[in-house]
Structures are given as structure tokens and as C-alpha cells.
C-alpha positions, 0 to 999 in steps of 0.5 A, a space after each residue: 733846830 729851829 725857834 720861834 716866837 708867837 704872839 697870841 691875841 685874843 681872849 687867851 688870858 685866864 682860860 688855861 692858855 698858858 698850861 695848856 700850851 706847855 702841855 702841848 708843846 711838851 708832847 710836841 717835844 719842843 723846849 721854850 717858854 709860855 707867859 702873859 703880856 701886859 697887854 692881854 696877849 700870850 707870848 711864846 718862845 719855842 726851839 725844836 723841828 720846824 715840823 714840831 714849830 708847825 704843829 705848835 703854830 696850828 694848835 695855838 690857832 685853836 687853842 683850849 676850849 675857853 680860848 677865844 684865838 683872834 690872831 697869831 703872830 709868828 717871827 723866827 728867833 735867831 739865837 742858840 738853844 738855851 731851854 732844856 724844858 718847856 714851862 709857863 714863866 716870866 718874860 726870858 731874858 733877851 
């Protein structure tokens, strides 16, 4: 299993980002969590196959159709699993 972080720029907040993120990472059959920062962008913690982690990094590269994606920032997570689903939430703890 592998985990990721992303951070998405651009207008991503208040056109369904976060939902339809969920929504695509649960068909991609990843676990994690989806929520908005302070600063306009949208954060996600993601864990399942590196395949899926892809998958996941192309679609937040597009988006849903409101979205307007300027960038996407991708960094490894290195610590264990600890989602058993994927949802819109608040920050994780670190």
C-alpha cells in the first residue's frame, strides 16, 4: 500500500471539489480524506495501490467541471494506514 498527499490550487473551492473527489477515489477504491485550506486550496490524503494513487493524481489534474485546476502538488506520506473509507473532512490529525 502507498500514500499520498495533494495539494490542489486553483478555483477548487465551492464547485464540488471535495465531493467529487471522494466520489472518485472511492471508485478508485482508495481510503483517505478530502478537506479545504485556509488558503483556497484543497488538500488530500490518499492510501491504496500506487496505480490507483495515479489515477487519482491525473483526475485531480481536471477535476469536476466547475473547477478551474492551476496546479497539483504530490508528496509521499510515510506512515501507516489508518483510513478504513474515503470522506470530505476536517484536517487529519498529524
Amino acid at each position: 500500500m502507498a500514500a499520498a498527499r495533494f495539494v490542489v490550487t486553483g478555483r477548487v473551492q465551492g464547485v464540488f471539489f471535495r465531493a467529487s473527489t471522494a466520489r472518485a477515489a472511492h471508485d478508485l477504491g482508495l481510503t483517505g480524506r478530502v478537506w479545504n485550506r485556509k488558503d483556497g486550496a484543497v488538500e488530500v490524503a490518499a492510501e491504496g495501490s500506487p496505480e490507483a494513487l495515479a489515477s487519482l493524481e491525473a483526475w485531480l489534474h481536471r477535476g469536476p467541471p466547475a473547477a478551474r485546476v492551476e496546479r497539483v502538488e504530490c508528496s509521499p506520506l510515510d506512515r501507516p494506514s489508518r483510513y478504513s473509507d474515503f470522506k470530505t473532512a476536517g484536517r487529519p490529525a498529524e
